[in-house]
N, C-alpha and C positions, 0 to 999 in steps of 0.2 A: 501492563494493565490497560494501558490506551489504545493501546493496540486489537486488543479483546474487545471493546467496547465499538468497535469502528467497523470490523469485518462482517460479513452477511452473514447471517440465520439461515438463507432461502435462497433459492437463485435470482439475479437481479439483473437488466438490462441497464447499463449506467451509457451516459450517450456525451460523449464530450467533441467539441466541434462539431456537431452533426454525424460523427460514425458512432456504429453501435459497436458498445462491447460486451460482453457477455459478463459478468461477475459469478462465479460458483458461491458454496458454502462456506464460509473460512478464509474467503477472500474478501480484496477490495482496492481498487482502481484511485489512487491519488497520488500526487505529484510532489516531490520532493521537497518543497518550499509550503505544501499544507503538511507532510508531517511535522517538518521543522515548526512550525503553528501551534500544531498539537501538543508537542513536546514540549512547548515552548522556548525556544530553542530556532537558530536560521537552517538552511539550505545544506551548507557544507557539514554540521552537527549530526543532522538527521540524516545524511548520509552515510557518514563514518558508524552512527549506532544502528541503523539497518543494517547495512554489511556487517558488525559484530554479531547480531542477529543468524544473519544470515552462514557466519561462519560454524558457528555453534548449531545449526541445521535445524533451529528454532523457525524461523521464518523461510521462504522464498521469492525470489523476485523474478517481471520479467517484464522487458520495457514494453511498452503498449502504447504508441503514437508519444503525448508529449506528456505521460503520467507511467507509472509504473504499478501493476497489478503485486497483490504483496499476499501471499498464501502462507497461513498456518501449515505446519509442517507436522 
């Protein structure tokens, strides 16, 4: 559910360090120590339950400088 709540509606230009990245629909650009945040929950946690995510072909990931871009599937 957190996860739904986080992802873009629209397309979005999210800009971290000064480079642009692109965000689509069903996406959304954060880094592994803010979903641990979210989840509440650390770094290593939000890890292991994205990749379960991701295993189940629920979510997508794909590294994008020091944050990872995270697509509904």
């Amino acid at each position: 559910m957190i996860i739904t709540l986080h992802v873009n509606y629209k397309k979005e230009d999210v800009y971290i360090k000064g480079n642009k990245i692109e965000c689509d629909i069903d996406q959304c650009v954060y880094s592994y120590e803010t979903w641990g945040r979210l989840f509440g929950t650390d770094k290593t946690q939000a890890i292991r339950f994205i990749k379960r995510l991701e295993a189940e072909t629920i979510v997508c990931t794909e590294n994008v400088m020091v944050s990872t871009r995270l697509t509904l599937c």
